[in-house]
C-alpha positions in Angstrom: 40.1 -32.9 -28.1 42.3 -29.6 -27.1 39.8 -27.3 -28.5 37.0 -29.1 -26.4 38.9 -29.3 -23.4 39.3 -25.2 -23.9 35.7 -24.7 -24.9 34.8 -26.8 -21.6 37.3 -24.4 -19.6 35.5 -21.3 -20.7 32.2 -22.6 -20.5 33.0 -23.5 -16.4 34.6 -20.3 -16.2 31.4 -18.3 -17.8 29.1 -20.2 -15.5 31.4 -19.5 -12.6 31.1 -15.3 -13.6 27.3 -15.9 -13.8 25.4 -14.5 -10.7 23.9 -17.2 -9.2 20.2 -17.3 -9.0 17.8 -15.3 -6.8 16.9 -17.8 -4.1 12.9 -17.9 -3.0 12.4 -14.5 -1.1 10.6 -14.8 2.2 8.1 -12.7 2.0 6.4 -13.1 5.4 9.5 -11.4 7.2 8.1 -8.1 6.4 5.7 -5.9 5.1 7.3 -4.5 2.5 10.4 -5.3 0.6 12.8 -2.7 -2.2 14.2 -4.5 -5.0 17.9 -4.5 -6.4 19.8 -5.8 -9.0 23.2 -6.4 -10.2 22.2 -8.7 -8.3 18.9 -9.1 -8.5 17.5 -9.4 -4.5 14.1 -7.8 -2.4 15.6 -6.4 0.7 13.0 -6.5 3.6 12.0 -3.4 4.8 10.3 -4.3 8.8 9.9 -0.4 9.1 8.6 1.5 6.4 8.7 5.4 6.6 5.2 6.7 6.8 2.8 9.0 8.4 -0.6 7.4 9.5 -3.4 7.7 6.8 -5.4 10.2 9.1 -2.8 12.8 9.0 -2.9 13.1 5.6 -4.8 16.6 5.0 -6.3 18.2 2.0 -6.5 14.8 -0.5 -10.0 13.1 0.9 -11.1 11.9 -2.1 -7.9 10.9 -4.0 -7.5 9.4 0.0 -10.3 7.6 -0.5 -10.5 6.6 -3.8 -6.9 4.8 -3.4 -7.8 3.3 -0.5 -11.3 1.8 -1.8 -9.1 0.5 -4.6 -6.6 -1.0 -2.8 -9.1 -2.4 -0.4 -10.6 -4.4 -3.0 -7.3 -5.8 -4.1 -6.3 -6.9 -0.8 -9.4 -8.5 -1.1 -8.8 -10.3 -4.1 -11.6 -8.4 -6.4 -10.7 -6.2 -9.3 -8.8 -3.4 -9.0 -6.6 -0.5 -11.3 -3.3 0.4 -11.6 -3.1 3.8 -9.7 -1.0 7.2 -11.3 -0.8 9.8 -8.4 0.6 12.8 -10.0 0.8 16.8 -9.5 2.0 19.0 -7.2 5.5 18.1 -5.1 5.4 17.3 -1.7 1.8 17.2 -1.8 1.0 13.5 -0.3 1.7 11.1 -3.0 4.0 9.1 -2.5 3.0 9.1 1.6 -0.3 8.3 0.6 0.7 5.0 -1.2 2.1 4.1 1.9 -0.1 5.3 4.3 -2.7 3.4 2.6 -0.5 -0.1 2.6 0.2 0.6 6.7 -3.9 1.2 7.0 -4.6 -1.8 5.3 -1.9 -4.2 6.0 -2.7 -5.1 9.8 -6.2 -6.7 8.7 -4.7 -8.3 5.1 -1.1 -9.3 6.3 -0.5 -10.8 2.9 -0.8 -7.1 1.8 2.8 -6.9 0.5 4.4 -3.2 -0.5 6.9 -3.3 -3.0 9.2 -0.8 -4.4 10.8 -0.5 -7.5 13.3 2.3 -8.6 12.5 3.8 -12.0 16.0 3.1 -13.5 15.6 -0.4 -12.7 12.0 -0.7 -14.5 14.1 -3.0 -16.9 14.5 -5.9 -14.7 10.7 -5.6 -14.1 10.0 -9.0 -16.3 12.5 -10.8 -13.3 11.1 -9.5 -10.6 6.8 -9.8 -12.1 8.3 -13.8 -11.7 8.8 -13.5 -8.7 5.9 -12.2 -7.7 3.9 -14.4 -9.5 4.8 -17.6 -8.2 4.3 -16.0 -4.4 0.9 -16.6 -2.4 0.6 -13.0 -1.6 -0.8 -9.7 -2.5 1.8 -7.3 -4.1 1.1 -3.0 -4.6 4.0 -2.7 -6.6 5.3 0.9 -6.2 7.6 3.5 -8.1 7.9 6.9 -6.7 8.5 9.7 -8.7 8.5 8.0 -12.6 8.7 10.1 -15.6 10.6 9.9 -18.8 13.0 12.4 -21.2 13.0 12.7 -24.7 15.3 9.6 -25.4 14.5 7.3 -22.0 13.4 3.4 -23.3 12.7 2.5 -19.6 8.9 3.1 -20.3 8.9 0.2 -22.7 9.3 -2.0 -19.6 7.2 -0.7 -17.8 4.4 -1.8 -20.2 5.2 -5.2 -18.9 3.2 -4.2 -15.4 0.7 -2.3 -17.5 -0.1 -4.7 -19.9 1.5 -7.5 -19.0 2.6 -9.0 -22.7 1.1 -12.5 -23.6 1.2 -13.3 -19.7 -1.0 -10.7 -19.1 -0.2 -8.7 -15.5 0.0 -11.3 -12.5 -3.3 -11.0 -10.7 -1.6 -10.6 -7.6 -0.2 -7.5 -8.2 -1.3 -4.2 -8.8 1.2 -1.1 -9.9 1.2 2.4 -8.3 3.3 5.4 -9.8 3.8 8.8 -8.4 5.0 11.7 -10.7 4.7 15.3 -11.0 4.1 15.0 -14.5 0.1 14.0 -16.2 1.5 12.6 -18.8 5.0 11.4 -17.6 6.9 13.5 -19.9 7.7 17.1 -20.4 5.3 19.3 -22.1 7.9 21.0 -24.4 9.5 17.3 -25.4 5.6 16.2 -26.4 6.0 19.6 -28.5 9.2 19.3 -29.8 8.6 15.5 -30.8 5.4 16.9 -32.3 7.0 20.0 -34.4 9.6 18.0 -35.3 8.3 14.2 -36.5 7.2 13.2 -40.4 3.9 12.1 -38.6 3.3 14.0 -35.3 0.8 12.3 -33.8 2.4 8.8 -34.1 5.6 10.7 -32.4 4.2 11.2 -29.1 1.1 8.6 -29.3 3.0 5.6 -27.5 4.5 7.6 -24.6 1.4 10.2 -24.0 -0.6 6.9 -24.1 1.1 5.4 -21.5 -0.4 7.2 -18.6 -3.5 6.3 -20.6 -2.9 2.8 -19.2 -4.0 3.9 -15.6 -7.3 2.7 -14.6 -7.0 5.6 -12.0 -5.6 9.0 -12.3 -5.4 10.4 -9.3 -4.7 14.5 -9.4 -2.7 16.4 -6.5 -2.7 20.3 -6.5 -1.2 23.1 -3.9 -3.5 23.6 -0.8 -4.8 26.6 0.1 -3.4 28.6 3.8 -6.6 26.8 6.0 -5.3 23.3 4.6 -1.5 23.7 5.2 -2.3 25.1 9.3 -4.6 22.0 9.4 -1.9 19.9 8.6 0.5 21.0 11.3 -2.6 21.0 13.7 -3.0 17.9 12.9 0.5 16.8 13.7 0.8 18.3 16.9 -2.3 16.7 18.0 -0.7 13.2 17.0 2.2 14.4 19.0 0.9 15.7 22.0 2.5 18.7 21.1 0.2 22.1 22.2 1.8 25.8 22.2 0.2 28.8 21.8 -2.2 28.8 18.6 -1.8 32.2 17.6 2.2 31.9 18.0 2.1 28.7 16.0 -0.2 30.0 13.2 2.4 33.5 13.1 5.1 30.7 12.7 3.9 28.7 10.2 2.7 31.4 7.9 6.1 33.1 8.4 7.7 29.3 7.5 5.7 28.6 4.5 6.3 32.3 3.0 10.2 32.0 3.2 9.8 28.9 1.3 7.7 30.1 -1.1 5.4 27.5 -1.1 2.7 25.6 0.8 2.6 22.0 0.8 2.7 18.5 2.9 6.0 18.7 3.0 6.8 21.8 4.2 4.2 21.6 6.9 6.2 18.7 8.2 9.7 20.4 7.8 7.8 23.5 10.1 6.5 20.6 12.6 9.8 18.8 12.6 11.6 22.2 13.2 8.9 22.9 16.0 9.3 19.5 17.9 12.7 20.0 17.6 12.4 23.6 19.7 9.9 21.7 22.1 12.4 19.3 23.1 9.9 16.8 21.4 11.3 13.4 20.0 9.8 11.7 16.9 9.4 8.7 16.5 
């Protein structure tokens, strides 16, 4: 009777270390919600950081490819999981957003959730919850790739595929990276020069990205693109100085950065509002 009285002890105390269960989110209290873990919860995001979709210069038809797609999804039709990839600061992640804040006011059970890619193995937990909600979930992770010796992309097969469950049909995946086939080139080489069969090496992670109904490519714009951009935002703004100081500005901005991009026309346009007094909201 002692030793069950001691196994009863440590059973209550286990059960008492155990986190306790993740209650029923609410997902109508916001539009979009990040998940956690350790322990596992979906904080509600009322505001999410985004630019509006029109602002968004130089990407039309990746614009409006991922928009048709996640139009029909909202919809309940048919519709791919989405790999934006290419060029940084180039719109990718902002477009996944942009595209949930276009689409959200007339499909409010248009739900944006994020997922951070070291926590892509507590996906299986958080798919659950998901699919036992009556809403529409683009399930997002910004910036994904893998290294040589990373197992996180085995999870993520779980959204892909979805095992014997199969993906929930209320929930499509988005991924942004700067890499086609989220991996270095030289490890796809290295695993290649270096494996008894080098095809089979590389096969299951190159495949991955294979998995994508819809590659999406993002590249550097060109001078004319980037001084649209920053038109564009000081039109949003009401903000309207001298066009031939501005342009002088920006090219001088984008040369000492060495680059041209969606981002850096935004750092020059928040510098410039800044200078003008102007607030952002």
């Amino acid at each position: 009777m002692k030793g069950k009285a001691l196994l009863d002890r440590i059973a209550g105390a286990l059960e008492r270390m155990a986190p306790a269960p993740m209650a029923a989110p609410d997902f109508g209290a916001a539009p979009a919600f990040v998940w956690h873990v350790a322990p596992d919860r979906l904080e509600p995001v009322t505001r999410v950081n985004r630019v509006d979709l029109d602002l968004l210069v130089g990407i039309d038809r990746s614009r409006d490819t991922l928009l048709a797609n996640t139009r029909r999804f909202a919809e309940g039709l048919p519709a791919n999981n989405a790999l934006l990839w290419g060029a940084r600061g180039m719109g990718k992640s902002s477009l996944v957003k942009a595209v949930h804040g276009h689409l959200q006011a007339g499909h409010p059970d248009l739900k944006l959730v994020e997922l951070q890619r070291e926590d892509l193995p507590s996906v299986g937990r958080l798919l659950n919850h998901l699919r036992a909600a009556p809403y529409r979930f683009v399930l997002f992770c910004d910036d994904l790739s893998f290294s040589h010796d990373d197992q996180h992309y085995k999870s993520l097969k779980a959204v892909l595929d979805g095992g014997i469950e199969g993906r929930p049909d209320n929930v499509v995946f988005y991924a942004t990276s700067n890499r086609r086939h989220l991996m270095p080139r030289d490890m796809i080489e290295n695993e290649r020069s270096s494996a008894i069969n080098p095809s089979e090496a590389v096969e299951e992670k190159v495949s991955l990205s294979d998995r994508f109904g819809l590659w999406l490519g993002f590249h550097p714009c060109s001078q004319d693109e980037f001084l649209a951009m920053i038109d564009g935002y000081c039109a949003a703004h009401g903000l309207a100085p001298d066009p031939e100081v501005l342009r002088a500005e920006a090219i001088e901005w984008q040369a000492t950065r060495g680059a041209r991009s969606g981002r850096v026309a935004w750092q020059f346009f928040t510098d410039l509002a800044g200078r003008h007094g102007l607030r952002l909201e």
